[in-house]
C-alpha positions as CSV (number, residue, x, y, z in Angstrom):
1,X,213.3,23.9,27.5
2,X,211.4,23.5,24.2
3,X,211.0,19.6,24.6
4,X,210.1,19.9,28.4
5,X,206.8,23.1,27.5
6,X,206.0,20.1,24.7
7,X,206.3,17.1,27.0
8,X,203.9,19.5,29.5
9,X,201.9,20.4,26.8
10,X,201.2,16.9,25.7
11,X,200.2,15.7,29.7
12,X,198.1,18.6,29.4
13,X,195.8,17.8,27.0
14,X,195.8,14.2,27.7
15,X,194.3,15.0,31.6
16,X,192.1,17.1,29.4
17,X,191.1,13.9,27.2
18,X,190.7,11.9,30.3
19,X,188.7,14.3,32.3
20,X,186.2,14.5,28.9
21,X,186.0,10.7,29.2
22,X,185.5,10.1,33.2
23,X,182.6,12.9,32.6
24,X,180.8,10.9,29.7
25,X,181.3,7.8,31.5
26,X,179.6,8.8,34.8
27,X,176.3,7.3,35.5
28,X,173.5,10.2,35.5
29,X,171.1,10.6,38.6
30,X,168.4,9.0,36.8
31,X,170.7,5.8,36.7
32,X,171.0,5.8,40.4
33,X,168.7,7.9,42.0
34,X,164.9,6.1,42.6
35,X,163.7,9.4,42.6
36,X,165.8,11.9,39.9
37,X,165.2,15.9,39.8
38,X,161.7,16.2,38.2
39,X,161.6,17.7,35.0
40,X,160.3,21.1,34.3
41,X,156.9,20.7,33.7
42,X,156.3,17.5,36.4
43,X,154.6,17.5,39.8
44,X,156.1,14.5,42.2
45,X,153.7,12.6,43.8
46,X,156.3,10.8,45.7
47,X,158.9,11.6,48.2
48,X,160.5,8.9,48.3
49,X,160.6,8.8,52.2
50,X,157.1,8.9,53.1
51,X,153.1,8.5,52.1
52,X,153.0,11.9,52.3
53,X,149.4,12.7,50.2
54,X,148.9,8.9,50.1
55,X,147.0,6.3,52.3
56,X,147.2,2.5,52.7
57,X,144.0,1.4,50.6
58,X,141.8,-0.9,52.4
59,X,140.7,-3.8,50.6
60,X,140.9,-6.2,52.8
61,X,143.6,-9.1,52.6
62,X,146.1,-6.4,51.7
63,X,149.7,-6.9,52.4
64,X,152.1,-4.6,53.5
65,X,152.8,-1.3,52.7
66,X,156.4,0.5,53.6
67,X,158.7,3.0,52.3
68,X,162.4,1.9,52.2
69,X,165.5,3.0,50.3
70,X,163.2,5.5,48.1
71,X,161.1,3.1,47.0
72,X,157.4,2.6,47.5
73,X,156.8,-1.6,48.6
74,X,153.5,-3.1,48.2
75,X,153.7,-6.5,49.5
76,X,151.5,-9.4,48.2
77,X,148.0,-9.9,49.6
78,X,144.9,-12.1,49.4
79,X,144.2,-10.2,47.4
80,X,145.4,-6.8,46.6
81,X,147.3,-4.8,47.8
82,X,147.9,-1.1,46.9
83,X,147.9,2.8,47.9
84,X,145.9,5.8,46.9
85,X,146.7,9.3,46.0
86,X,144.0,11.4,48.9
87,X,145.4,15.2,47.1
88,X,142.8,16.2,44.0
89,X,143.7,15.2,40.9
90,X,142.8,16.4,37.4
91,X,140.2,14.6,35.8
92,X,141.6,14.6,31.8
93,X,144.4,16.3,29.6
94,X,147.1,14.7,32.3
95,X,150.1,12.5,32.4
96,X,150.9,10.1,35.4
97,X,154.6,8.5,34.8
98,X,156.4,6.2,37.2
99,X,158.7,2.8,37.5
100,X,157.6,-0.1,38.3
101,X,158.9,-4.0,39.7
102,X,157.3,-6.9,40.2
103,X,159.6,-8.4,43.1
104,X,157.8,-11.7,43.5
105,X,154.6,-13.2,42.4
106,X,153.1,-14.0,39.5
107,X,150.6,-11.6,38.6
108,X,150.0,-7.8,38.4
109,X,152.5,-5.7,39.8
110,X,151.2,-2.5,38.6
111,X,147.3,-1.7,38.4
112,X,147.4,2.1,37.4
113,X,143.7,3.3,38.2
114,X,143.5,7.1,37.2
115,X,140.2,9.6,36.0
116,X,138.9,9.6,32.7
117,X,136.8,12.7,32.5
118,X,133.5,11.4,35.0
119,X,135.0,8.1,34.8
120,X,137.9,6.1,36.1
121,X,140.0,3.1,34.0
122,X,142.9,1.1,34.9
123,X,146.3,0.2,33.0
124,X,146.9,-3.3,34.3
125,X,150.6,-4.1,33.5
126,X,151.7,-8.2,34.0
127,X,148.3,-9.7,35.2
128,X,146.8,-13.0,35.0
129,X,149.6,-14.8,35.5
130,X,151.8,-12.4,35.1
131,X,151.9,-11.4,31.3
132,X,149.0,-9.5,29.7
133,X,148.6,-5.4,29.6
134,X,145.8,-3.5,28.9
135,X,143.1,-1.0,30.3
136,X,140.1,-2.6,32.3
137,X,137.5,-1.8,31.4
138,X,136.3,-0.9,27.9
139,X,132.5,-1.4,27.1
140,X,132.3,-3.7,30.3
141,X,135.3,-5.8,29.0
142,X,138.4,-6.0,31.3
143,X,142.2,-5.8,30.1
144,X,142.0,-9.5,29.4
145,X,139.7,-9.5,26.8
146,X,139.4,-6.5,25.0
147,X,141.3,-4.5,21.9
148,X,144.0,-2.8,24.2
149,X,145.2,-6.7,25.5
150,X,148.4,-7.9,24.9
151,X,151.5,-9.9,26.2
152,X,154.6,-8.8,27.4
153,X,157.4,-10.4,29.4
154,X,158.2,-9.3,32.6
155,X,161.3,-9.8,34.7
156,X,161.2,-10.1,38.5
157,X,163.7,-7.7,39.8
158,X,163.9,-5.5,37.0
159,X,162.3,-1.8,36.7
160,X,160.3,-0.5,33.9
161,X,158.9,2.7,33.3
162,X,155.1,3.4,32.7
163,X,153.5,6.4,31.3
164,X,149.7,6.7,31.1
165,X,148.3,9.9,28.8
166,X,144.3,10.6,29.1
167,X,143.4,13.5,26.8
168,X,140.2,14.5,25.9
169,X,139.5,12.4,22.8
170,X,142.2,9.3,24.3
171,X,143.8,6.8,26.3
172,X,147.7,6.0,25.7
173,X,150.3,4.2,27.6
174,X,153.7,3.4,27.2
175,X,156.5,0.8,28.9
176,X,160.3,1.7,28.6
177,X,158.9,4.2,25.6
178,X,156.7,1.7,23.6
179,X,153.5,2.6,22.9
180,X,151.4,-0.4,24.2
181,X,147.7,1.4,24.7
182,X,145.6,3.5,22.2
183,X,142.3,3.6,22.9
184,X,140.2,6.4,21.3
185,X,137.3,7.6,23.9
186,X,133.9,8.5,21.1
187,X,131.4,6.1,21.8
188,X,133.0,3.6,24.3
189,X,132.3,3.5,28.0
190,X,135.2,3.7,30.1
191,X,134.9,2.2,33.7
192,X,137.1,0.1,36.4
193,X,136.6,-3.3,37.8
194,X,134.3,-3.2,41.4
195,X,137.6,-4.8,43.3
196,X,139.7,-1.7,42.6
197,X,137.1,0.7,43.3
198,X,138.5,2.0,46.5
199,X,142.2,3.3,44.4
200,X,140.1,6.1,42.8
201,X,140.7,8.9,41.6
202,X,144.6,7.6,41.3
203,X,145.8,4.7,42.9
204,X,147.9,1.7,42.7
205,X,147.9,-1.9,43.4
206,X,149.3,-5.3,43.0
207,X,147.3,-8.4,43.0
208,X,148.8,-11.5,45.1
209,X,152.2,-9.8,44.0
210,X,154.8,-8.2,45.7
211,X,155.5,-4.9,43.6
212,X,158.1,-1.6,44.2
213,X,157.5,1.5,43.0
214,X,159.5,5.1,42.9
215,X,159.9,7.9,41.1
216,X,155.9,8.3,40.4
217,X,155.1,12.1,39.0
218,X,152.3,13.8,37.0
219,X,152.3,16.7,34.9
220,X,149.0,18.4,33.1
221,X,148.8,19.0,29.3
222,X,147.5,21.9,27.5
């Protein structure tokens, strides 16, 4: 009877052990879920099964625009292509986070246009011809051409995540948590190019690029 209660003991814990594992080894619901529970704190701006709040924004050229799966499809136009947030919006001290793909094309799959106080800037991620970031427009110059410009390699298929911060005195952005924008606001002039004037106050587009976006949320800082 002693060796039997052991031998029952030991199977015990070892369904124990394995139970520990299998629970550490599941995926989380931001792993599979295009749109995960919001964080406390977060507003979602998208449903994931409609353009509820949002409208098709009429550039002229643009592709198409569907829902499907949870994600948010902007299909590639002559030129852009893109949708735009028709709820108010807060004008500074606000974060605006999302995903983002570029599905096919070779240029911008993400032009984030969003308030700056009176203003209005963009975060272009993976445009002219696919690899430069940066804000358009700072002191007239666009996101090719002025401090906040850089490179980055993108890959078609995969999704990254994109936070833009605009506080008082700032502008910050991240991708997949690294800091790619800081651009302090005293003395500059902030504006956005004429083409995406139509995605204010928040709106986003693609240029001759087929993009998907999901799980796009906003949340205001104190």
């Amino acid at each position: 009877m002693r060796i039997a209660d052991c031998g029952l003991q030991i199977v015990g814990t070892l369904l124990v052990v394995l139970a520990g594992c299998a629970d550490q080894a599941a995926p989380t619901t931001a792993q599979t879920s295009p749109n995960p529970p919001v964080p406390a704190g977060w507003t979602r701006l998208f449903d994931g099964v409609s353009l509820q709040n949002w409208g098709e924004t009429d550039f002229g050229g643009q592709g198409t625009v569907e829902v499907k799966d949870g994600t948010l499809i902007l299909g590639q136009g002559n030129d852009l292509t893109g949708v735009t947030w028709r709820g108010d919006f807060p004008k500074t001290n606000f974060e605006v986070s999302l995903q983002a793909m570029r599905v096919d094309g070779h240029d911008f799959f993400c032009g984030l246009t969003f308030p700056v106080k009176e203003s209005f800037c963009s975060l272009i991620v993976g445009g002219w011809g696919g690899a430069t970031v940066g804000l358009s427009s700072i002191d007239g110059q666009d996101a090719s051409e002025n401090e906040t410009t850089r490179a980055m390699d993108f890959v078609d298929g995969r999704w990254y995540t994109i936070v833009v911060q605009v506080k008082d005195d700032a502008i910050n952005a991240w991708i997949d948590g690294k800091q790619v924008v800081s651009q302090p606001l005293a003395g500059r002039e902030i504006s956005i190019r004429p083409e995406v004037s139509l995605s204010r106050p928040l709106g986003i587009a693609t240029w001759r690029t087929t993009g998907a976006l999901r799980d796009i949320r906003m949340r205001r800082l104190e």
